[in-house]
Structures are given as C-alpha cells and as structure tokens.
Backbone of each chain as ProteinMPNN parsed JSONL, in Angstrom:
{"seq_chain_A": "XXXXXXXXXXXXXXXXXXXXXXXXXXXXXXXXXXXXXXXXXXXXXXXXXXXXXXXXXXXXXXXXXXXXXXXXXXXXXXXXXXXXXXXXXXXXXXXXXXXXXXXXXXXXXXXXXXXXXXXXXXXXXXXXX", "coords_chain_A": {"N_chain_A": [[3.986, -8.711, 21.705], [3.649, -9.961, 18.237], [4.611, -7.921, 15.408], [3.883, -8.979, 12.982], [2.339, -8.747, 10.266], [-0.169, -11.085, 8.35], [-1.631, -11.55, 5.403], [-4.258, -12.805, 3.227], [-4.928, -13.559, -0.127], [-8.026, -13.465, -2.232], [-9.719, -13.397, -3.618], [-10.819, -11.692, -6.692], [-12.481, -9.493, -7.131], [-12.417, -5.83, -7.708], [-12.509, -3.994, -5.373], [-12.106, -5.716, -2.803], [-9.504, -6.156, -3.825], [-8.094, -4.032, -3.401], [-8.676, -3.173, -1.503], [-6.992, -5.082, 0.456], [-4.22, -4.063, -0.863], [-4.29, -1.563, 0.413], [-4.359, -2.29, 3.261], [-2.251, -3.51, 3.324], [-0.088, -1.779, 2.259], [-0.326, 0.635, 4.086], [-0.311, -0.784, 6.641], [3.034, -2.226, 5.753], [4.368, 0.351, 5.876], [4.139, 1.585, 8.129], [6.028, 0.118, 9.772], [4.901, -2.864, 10.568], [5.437, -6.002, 9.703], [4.811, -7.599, 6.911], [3.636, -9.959, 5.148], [2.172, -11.271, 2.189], [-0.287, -13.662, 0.899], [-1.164, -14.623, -2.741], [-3.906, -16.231, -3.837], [-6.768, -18.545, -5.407], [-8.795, -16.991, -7.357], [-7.521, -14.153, -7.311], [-5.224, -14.339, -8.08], [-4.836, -14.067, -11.219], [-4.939, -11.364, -11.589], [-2.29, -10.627, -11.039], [-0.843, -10.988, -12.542], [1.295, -9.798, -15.47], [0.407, -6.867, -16.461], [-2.307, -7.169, -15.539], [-3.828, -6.072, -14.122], [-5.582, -3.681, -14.071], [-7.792, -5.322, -15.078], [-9.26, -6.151, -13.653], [-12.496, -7.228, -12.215], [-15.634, -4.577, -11.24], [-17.124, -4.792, -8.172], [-19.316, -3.218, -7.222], [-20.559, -0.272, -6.589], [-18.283, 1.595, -5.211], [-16.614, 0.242, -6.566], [-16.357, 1.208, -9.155], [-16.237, 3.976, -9.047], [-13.643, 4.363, -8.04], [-12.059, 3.161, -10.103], [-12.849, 5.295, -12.166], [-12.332, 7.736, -10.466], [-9.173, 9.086, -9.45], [-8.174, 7.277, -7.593], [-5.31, 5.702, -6.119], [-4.326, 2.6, -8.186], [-4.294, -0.71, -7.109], [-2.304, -2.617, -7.623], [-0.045, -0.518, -7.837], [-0.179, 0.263, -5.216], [0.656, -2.112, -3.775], [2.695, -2.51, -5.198], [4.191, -0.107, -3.941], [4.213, -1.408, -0.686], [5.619, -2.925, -0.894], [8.541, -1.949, -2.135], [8.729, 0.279, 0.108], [7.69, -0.539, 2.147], [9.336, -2.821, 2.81], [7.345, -5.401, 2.159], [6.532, -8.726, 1.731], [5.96, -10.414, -0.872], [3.561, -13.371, -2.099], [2.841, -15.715, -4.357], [0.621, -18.274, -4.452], [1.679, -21.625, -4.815], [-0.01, -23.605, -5.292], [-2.34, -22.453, -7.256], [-0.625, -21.252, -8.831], [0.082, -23.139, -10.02], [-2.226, -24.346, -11.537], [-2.875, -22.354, -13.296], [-1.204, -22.488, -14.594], [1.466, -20.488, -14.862], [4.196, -19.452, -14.839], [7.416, -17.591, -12.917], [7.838, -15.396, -14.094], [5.883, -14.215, -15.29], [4.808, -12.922, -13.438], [3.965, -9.961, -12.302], [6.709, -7.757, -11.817], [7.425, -6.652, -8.479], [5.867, -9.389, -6.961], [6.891, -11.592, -5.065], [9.171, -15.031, -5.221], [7.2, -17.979, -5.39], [4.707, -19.465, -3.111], [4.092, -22.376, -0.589], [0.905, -23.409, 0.554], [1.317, -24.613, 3.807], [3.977, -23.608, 4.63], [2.869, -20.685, 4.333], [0.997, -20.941, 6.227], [1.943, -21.295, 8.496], [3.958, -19.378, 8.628], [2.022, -17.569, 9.305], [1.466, -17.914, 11.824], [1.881, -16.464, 14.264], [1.291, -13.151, 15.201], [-1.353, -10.589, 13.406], [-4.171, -11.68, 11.179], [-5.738, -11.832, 7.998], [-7.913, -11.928, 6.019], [-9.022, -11.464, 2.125]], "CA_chain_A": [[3.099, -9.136, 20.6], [4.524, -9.845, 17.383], [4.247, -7.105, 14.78], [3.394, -9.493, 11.763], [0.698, -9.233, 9.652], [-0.554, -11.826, 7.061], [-2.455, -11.304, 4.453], [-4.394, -14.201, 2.246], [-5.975, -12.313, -0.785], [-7.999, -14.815, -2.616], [-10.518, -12.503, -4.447], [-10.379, -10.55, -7.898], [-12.911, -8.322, -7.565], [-11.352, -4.188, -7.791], [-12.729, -3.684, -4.243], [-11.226, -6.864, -2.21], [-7.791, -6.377, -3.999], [-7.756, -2.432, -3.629], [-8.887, -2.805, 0.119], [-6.088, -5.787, 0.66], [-3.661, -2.98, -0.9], [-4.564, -0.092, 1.231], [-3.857, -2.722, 3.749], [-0.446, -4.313, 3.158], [0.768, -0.719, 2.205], [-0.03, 1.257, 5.048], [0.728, -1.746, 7.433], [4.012, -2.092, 5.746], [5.074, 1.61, 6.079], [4.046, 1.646, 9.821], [6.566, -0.65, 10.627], [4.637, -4.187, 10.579], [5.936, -7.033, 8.669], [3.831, -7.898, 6.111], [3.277, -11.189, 4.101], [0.73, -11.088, 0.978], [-0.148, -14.811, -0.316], [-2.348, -14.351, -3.36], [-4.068, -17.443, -4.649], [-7.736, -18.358, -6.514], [-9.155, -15.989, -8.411], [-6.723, -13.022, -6.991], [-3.599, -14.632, -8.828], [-4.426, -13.928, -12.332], [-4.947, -9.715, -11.999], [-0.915, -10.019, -10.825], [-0.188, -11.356, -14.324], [1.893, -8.432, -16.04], [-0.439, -5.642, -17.33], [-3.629, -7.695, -16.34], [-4.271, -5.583, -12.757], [-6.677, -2.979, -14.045], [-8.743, -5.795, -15.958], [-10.221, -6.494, -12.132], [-13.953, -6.282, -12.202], [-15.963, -3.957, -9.987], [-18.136, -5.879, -7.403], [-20.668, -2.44, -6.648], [-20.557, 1.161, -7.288], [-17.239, 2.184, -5.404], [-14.981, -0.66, -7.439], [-16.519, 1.616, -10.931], [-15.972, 4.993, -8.824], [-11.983, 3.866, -7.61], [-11.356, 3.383, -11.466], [-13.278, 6.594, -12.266], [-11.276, 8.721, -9.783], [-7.965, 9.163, -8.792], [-7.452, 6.52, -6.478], [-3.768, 4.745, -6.746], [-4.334, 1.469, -8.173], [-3.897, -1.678, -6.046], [-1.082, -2.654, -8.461], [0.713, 0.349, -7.105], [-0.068, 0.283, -3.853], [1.21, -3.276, -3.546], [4.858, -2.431, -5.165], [4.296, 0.751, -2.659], [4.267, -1.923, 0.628], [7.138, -3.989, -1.259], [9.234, -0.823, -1.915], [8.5, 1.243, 0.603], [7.765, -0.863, 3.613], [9.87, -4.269, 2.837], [6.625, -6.317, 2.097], [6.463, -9.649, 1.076], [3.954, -11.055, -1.556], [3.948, -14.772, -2.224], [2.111, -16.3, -5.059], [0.209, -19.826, -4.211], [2.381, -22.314, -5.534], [-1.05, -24.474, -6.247], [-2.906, -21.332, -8.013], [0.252, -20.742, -9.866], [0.364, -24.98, -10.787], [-3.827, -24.315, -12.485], [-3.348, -21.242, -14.3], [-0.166, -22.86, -15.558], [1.911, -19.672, -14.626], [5.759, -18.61, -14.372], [7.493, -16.486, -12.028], [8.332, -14.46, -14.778], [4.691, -14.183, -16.064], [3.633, -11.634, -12.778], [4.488, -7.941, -11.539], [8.058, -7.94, -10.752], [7.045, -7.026, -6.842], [5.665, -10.626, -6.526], [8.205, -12.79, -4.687], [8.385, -16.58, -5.542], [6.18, -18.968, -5.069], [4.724, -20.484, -1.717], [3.154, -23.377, -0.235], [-0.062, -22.73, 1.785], [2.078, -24.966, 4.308], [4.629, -22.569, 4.541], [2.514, -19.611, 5.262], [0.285, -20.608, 7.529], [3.211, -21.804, 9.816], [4.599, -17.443, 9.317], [0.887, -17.172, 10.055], [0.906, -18.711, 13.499], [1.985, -15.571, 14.854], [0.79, -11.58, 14.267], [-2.896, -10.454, 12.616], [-4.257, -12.319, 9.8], [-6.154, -10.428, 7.477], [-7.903, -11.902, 4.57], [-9.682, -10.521, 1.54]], "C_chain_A": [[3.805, -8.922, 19.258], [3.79, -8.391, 16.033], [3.476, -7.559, 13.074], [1.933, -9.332, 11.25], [0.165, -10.011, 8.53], [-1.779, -11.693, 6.062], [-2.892, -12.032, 3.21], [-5.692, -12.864, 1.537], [-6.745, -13.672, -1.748], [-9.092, -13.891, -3.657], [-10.391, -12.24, -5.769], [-11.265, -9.721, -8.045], [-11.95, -6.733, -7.075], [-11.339, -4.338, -6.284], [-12.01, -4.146, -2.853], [-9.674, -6.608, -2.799], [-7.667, -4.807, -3.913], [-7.475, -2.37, -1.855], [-7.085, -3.711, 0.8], [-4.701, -4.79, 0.627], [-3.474, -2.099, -0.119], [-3.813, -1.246, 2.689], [-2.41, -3.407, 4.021], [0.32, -2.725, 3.019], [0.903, 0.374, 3.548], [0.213, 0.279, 6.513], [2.46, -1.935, 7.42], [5.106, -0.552, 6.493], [4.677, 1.957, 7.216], [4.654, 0.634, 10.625], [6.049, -2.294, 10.714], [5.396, -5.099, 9.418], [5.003, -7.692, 8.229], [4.451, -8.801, 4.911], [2.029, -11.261, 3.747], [1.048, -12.816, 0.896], [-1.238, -14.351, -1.29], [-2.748, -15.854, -3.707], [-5.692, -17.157, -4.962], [-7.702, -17.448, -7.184], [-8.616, -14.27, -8.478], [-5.61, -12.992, -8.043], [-3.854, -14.278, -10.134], [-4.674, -12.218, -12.554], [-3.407, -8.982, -11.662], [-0.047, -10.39, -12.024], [0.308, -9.785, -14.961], [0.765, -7.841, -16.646], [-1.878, -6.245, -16.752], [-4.331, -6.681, -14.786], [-5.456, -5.208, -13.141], [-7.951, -3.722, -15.048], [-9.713, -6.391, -14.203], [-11.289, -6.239, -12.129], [-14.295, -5.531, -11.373], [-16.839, -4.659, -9.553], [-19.662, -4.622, -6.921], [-20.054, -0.834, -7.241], [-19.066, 2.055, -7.185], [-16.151, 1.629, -5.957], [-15.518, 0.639, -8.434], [-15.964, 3.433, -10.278], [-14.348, 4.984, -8.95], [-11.637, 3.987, -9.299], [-11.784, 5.246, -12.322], [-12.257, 8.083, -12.281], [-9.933, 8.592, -9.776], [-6.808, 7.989, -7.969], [-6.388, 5.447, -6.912], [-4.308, 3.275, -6.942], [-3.439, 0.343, -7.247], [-2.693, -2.629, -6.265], [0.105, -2.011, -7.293], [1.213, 0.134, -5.325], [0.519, -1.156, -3.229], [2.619, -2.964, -3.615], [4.799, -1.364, -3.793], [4.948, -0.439, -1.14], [5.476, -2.517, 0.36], [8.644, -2.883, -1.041], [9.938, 0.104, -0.479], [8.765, 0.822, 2.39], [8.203, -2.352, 3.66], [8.619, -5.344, 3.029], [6.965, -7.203, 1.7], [5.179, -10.012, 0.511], [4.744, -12.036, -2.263], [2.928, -14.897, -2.948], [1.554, -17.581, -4.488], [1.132, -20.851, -5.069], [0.986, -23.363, -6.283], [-1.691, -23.338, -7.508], [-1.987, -21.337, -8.736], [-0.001, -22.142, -10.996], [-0.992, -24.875, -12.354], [-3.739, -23.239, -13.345], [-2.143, -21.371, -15.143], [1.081, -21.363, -15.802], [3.281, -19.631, -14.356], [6.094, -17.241, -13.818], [7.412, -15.02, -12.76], [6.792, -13.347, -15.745], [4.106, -12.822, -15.034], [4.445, -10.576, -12.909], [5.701, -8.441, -10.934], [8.264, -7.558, -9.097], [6.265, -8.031, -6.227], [6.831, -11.146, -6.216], [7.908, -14.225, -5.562], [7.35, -17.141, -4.7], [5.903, -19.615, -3.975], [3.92, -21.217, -1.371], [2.03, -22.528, 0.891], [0.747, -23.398, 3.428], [2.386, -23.951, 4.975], [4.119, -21.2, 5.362], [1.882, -19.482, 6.04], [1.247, -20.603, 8.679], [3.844, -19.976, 10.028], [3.286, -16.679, 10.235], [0.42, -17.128, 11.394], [0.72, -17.389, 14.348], [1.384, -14.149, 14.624], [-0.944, -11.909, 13.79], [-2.617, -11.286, 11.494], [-5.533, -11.495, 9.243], [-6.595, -11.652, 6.164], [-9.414, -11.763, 3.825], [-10.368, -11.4, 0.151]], "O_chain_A": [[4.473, -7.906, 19.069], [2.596, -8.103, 15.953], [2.833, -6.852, 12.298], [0.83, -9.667, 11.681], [0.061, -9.292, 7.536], [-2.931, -11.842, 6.468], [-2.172, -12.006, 2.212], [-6.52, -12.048, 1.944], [-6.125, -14.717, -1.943], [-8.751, -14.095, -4.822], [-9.382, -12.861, -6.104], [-11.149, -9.004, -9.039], [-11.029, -6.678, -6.26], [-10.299, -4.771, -5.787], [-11.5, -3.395, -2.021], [-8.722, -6.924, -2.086], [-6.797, -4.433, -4.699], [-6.589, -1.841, -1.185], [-6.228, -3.087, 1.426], [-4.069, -4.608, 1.667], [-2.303, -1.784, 0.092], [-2.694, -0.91, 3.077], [-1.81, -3.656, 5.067], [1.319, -2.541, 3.715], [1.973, 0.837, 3.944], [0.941, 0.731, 7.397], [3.165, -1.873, 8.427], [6.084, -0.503, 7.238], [5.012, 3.134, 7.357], [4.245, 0.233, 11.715], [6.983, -3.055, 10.966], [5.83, -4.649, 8.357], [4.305, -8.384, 8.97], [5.329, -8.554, 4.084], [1.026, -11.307, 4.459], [2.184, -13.286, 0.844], [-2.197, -13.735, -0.824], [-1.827, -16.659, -3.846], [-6.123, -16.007, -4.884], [-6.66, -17.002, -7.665], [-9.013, -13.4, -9.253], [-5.183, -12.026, -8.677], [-2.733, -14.028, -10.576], [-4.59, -11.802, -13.71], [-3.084, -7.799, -11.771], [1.12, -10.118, -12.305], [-0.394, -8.781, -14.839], [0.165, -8.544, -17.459], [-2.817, -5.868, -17.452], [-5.542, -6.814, -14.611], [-6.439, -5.895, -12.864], [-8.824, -3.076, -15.628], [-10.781, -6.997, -14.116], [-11.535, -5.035, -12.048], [-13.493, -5.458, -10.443], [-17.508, -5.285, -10.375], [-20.728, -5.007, -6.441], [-19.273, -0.556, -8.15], [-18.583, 2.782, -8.053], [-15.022, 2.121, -5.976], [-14.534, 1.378, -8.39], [-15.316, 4.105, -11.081], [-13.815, 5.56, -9.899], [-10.948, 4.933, -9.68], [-11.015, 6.048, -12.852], [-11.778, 8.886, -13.081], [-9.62, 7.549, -10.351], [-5.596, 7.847, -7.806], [-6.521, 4.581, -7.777], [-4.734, 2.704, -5.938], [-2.294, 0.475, -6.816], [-2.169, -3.29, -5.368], [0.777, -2.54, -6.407], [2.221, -0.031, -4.638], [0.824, -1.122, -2.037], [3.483, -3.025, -2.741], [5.289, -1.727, -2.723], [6.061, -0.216, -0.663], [6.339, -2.649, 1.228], [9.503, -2.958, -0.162], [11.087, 0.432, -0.183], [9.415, 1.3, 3.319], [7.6, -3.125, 4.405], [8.743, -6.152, 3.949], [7.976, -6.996, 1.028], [4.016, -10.012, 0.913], [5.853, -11.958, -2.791], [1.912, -14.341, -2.532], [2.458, -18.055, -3.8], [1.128, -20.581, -6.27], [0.967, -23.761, -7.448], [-1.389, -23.566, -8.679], [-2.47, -21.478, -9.86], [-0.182, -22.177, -12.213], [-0.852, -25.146, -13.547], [-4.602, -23.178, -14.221], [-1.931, -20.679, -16.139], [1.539, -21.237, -16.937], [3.438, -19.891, -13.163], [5.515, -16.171, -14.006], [7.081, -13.931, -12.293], [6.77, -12.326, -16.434], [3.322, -11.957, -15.424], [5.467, -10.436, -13.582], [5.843, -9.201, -9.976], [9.173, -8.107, -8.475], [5.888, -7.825, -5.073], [7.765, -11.174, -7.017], [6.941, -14.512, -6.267], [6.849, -16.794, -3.631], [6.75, -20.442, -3.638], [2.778, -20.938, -1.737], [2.173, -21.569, 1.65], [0.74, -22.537, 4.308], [1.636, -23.34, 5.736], [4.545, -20.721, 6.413], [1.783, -18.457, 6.715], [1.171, -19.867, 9.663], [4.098, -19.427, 11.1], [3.267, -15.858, 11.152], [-0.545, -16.591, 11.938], [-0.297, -17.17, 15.006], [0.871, -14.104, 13.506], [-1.564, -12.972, 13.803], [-1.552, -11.593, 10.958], [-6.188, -10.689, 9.903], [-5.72, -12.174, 5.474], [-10.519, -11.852, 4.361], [-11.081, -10.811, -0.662]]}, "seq_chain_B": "XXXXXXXXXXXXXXXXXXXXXXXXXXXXXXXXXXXXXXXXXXXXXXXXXXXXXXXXXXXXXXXXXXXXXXXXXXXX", "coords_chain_B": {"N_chain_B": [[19.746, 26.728, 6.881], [16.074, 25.728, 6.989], [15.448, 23.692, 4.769], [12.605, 22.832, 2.792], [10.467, 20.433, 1.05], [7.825, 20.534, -1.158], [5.132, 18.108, -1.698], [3.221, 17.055, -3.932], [-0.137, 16.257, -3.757], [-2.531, 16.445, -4.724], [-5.577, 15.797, -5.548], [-5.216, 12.895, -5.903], [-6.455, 9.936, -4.04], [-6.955, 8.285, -0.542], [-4.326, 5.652, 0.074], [-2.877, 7.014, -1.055], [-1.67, 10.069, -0.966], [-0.016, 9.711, 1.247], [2.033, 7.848, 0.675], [3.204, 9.229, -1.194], [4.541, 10.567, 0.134], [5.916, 9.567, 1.847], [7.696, 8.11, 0.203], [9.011, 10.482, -0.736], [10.243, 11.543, 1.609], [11.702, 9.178, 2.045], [13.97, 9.977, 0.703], [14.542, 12.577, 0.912], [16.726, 14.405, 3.939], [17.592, 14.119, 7.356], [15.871, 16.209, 9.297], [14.696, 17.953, 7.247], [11.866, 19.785, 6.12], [8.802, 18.821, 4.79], [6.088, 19.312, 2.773], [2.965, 18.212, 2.492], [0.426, 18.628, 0.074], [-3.194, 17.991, -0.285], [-6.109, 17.003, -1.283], [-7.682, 15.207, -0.313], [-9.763, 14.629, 2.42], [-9.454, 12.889, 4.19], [-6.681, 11.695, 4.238], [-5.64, 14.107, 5.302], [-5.643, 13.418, 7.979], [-4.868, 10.886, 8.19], [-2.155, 11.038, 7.528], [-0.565, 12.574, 9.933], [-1.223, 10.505, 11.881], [0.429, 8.451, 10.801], [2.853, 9.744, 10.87], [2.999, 9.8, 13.568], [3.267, 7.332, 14.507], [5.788, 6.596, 13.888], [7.21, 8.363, 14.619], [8.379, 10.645, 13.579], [8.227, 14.223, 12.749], [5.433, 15.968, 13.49], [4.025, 18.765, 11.823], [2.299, 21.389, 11.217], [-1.077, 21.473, 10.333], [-2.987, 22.742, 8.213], [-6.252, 24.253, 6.266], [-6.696, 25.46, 3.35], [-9.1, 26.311, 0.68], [-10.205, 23.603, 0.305], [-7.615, 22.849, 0.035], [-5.54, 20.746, 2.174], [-2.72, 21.207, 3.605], [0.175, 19.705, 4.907], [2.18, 19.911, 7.261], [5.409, 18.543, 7.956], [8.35, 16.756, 9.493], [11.319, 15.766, 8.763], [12.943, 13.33, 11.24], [14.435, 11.586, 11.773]], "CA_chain_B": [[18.235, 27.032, 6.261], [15.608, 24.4, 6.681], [15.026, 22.864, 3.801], [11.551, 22.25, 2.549], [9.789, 19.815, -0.477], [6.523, 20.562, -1.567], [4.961, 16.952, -2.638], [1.801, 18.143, -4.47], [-0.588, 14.983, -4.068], [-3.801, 16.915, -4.727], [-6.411, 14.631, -6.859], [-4.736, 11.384, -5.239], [-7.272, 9.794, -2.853], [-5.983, 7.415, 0.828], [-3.415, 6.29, 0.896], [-1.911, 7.839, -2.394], [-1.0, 11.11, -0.229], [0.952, 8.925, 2.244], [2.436, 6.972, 0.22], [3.764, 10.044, -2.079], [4.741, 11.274, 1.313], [7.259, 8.34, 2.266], [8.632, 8.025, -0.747], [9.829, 11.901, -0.75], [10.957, 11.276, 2.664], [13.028, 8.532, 1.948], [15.063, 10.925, -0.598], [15.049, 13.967, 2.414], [16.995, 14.451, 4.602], [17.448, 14.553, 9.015], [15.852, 17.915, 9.548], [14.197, 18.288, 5.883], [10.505, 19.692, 5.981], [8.591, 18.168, 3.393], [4.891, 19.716, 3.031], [2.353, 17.749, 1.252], [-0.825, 19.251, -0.347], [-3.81, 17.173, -0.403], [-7.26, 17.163, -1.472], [-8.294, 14.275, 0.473], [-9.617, 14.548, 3.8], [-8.921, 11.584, 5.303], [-4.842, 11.627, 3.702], [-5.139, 15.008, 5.948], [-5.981, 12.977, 9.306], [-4.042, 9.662, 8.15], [-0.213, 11.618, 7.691], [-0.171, 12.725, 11.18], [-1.494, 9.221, 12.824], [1.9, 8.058, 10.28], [3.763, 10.681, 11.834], [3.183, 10.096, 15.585], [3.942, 5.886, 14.649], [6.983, 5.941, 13.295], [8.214, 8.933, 15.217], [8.825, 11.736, 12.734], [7.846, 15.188, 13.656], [4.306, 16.777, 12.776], [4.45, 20.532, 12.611], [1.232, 21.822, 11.459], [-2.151, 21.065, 9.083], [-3.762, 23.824, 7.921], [-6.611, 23.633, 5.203], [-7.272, 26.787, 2.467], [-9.81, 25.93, -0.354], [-10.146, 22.236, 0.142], [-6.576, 22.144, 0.068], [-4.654, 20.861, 3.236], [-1.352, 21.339, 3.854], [0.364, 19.448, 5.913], [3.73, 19.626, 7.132], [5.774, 17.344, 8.709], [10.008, 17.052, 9.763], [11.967, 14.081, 9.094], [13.613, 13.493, 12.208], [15.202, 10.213, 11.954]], "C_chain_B": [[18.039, 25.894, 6.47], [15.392, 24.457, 5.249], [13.339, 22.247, 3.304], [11.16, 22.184, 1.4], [8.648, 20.18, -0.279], [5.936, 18.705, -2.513], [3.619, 17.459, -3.075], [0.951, 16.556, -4.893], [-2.057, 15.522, -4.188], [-4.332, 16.011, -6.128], [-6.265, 12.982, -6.52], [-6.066, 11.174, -3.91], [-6.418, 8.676, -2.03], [-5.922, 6.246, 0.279], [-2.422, 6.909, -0.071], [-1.077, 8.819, -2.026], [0.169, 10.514, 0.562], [2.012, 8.503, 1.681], [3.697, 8.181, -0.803], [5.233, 10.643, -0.956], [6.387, 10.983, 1.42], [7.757, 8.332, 1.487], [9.591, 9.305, -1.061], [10.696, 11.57, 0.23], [12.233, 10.349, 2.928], [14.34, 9.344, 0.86], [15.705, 12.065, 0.319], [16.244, 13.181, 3.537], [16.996, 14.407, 5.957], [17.126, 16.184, 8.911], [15.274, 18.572, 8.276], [12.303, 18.726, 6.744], [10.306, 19.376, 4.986], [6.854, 18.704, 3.94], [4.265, 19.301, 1.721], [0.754, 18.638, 0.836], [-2.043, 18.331, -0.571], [-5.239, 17.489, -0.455], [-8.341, 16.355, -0.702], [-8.056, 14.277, 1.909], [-9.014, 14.153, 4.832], [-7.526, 11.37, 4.915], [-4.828, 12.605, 5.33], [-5.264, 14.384, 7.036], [-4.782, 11.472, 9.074], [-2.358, 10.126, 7.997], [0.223, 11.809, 8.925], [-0.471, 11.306, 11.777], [0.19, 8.593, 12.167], [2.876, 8.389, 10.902], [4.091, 9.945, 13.121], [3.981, 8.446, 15.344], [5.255, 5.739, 14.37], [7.835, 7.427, 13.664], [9.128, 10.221, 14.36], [7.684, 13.135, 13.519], [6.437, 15.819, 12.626], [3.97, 17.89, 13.148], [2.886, 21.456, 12.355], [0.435, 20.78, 10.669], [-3.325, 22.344, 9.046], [-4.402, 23.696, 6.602], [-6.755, 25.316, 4.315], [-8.032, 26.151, 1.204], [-9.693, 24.61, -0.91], [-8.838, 21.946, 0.101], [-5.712, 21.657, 1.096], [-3.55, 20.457, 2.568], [-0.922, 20.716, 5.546], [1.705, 19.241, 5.89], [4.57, 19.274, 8.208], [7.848, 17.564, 8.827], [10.483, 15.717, 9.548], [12.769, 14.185, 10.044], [14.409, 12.279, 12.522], [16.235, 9.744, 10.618]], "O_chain_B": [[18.874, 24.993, 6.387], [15.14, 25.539, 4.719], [13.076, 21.081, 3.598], [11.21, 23.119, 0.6], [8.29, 20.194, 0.899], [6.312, 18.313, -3.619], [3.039, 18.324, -2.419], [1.196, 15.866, -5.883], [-2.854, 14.804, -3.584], [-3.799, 15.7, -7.194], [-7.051, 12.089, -6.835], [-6.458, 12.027, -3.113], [-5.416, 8.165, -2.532], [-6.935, 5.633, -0.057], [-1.276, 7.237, 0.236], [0.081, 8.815, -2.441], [1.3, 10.971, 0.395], [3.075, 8.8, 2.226], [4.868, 7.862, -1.004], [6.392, 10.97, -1.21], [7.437, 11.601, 1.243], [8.899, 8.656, 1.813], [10.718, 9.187, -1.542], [11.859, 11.298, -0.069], [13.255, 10.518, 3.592], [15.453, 8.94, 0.525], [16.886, 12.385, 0.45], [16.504, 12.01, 3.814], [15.871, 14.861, 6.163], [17.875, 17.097, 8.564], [15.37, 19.798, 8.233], [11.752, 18.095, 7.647], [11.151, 19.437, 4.092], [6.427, 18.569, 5.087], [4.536, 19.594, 0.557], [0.191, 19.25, 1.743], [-1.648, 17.591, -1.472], [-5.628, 18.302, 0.384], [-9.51, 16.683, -0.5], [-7.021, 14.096, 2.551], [-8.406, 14.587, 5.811], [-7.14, 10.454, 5.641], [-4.261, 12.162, 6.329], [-4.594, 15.183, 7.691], [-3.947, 11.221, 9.943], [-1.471, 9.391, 8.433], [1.316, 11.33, 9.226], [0.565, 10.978, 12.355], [1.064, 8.316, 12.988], [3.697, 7.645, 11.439], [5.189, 9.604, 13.559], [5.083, 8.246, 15.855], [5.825, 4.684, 14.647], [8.92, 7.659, 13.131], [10.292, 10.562, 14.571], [6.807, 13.076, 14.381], [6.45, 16.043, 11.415], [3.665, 18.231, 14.291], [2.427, 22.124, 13.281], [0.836, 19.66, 10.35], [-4.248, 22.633, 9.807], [-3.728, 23.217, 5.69], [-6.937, 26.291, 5.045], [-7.33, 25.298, 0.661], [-9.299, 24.317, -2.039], [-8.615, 20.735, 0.121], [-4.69, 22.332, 0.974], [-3.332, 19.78, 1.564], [-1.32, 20.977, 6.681], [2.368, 18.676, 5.019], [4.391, 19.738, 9.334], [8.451, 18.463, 8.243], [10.055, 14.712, 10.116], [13.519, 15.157, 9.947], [14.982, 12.144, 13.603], [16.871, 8.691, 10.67]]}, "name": "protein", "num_of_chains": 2, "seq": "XXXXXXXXXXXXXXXXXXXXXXXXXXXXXXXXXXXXXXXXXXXXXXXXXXXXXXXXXXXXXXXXXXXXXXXXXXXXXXXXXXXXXXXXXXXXXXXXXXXXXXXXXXXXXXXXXXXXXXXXXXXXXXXXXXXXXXXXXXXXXXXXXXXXXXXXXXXXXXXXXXXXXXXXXXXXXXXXXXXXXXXXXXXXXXXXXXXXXXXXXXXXX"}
C-alpha cells in the first residue's frame, strides 16, 4: 500500500487550515509522502504575513489563537522542513486572486494543475479540509 | 557519556512538542538522549506512538506537576 497522502485544503477558516496542518506535519514526519494543494478560499492566508488573518469558524479557532498552539503557518514549513512535504498552490486559484509565486510563504512549491494532482492522487489517502 | 538535550516545549500544545522534538533530533546525534518537557497531555502519548514508527528508542515518560518528561534515544 502506497504510503502517500494527499491533501486538498480548500478552506480559510483557523480550524480547517490548523487541522490540515496538524495533518500534513505529523504525516510528513512519520514517514508518509505528503502533497498539500491549496486552492479557493485557503490560497489567500498563504500570501506572506496574511496566515494569522484566518478567521475562527467556533470557539476553539478563537481559543488556538488565544493559547499556545503552533500556528498552521508553522506547522506547514514544519511538514516541508522536517518531513520533505510538498505544498502546491492551484494554478486556477492563483490565476483569480491574480497572485505570484513570489507573493506566498517561501514553503509553498510552484504552482499546480488540479490535473496534475489528482493523477499523484490516484494512489495513497486523500484527505481534504 | 551519553549525551542528553533538554528541549523545553512546555506551553506548546499537539503537535508543537513533536515537532520541537524532531527538529532537535535532527541536530543529535546516534546514541544522543534528548528529553522533552511538556505540558500537553496528548504531546506526552503522541512522542512515543512517533517513537515506536519511525524506530527510535523510547526510554521512559514520567509526569511531576503537570510536567511530563519524556525521554527518548536517537538510534538511527
């Protein structure tokens, strides 16, 4: 069974992109191979600086900023770093918000077709948030 | 002498501990202990499940005033 895991984040509330996080990072660092795509309303909180503007969707998105807990920022470069993740922007999402590579978090890869990843998708868990 | 880090991840909630963890670990050494401190429960139950997957050694977990300690061997 293949070890892949894919991961379509499509969200922006804190909760959905914190949980996605927790996921890609401790997947990565247990060995799985992990591919992030982000696209809708996910893609613009990987814009440089714009992470912690993520709303909260209920009580533990406002707690998570509150407390302690590593932002989903982090924990993303974490899976990239740490456990050779990949994270792929939507090449359409990128096209509408009128976006350059240069515009996200330097642990975004380039740009990918949905194409593209469903075809890495075929194989391994899929996972999305 | 072994060798042991203290990573001090107390106040961090899951998987912040872990994550502090690995990243020490990749800096240690074969044969390094590395003992993290953690305030969060569930870090203290999620380091060892890390452990056993990826084949590094888990030596104890002991808690004193909410704080566990848990300490672990790099063995690879």
């Amino acid at each position: 069974m293949s070890n892949r895991l894919s991961i379509m984040v499509v969200s922006g509330s804190r909760e959905r992109l914190q949980m996605a996080a927790m996921v890609a990072s401790v997947g990565a660092v247990g060995g799985s191979d992990v591919r992030v795509f982000l696209s809708m309303n996910a893609l613009p909180f990987f814009v440089k600086g714009k992470g912690k503007d993520a709303p909260a969707e209920g009580k533990v998105g406002e707690l998570l900023a509150q407390k302690k807990a590593p932002p989903f920022a982090e924990l993303f470069s974490n899976a990239v770093e740490l456990g050779d993740a990949k994270i792929y922007p939507c090449s359409m999402a990128m096209d509408v918000l009128e976006l350059e590579q240069s515009d996200l978090e330097p642990y975004v890869g380039e740009a990918m077709g949905l194409t593209k990843f469903l075809d890495d998708a075929s194989e391994g868990q899929v996972w999305s948030f | 002498m072994t060798n042991r880090k203290l990573v001090d991840a107390r106040g961090s909630f899951c998987p912040g501990p872990l994550m502090e963890l690995i990243a020490a670990m990749k800096a240690a050494s074969i044969g390094d202990e590395l003992e993290v401190l953690s305030t969060d429960k569930g870090s203290a139950n999620e380091i060892p499940e890390w452990i056993r997957k990826v084949k590094h050694e888990h030596l104890e977990t002991t808690e004193e005033n909410g704080v566990w300690h848990v300490v672990v061997r790099k063995a690879k």
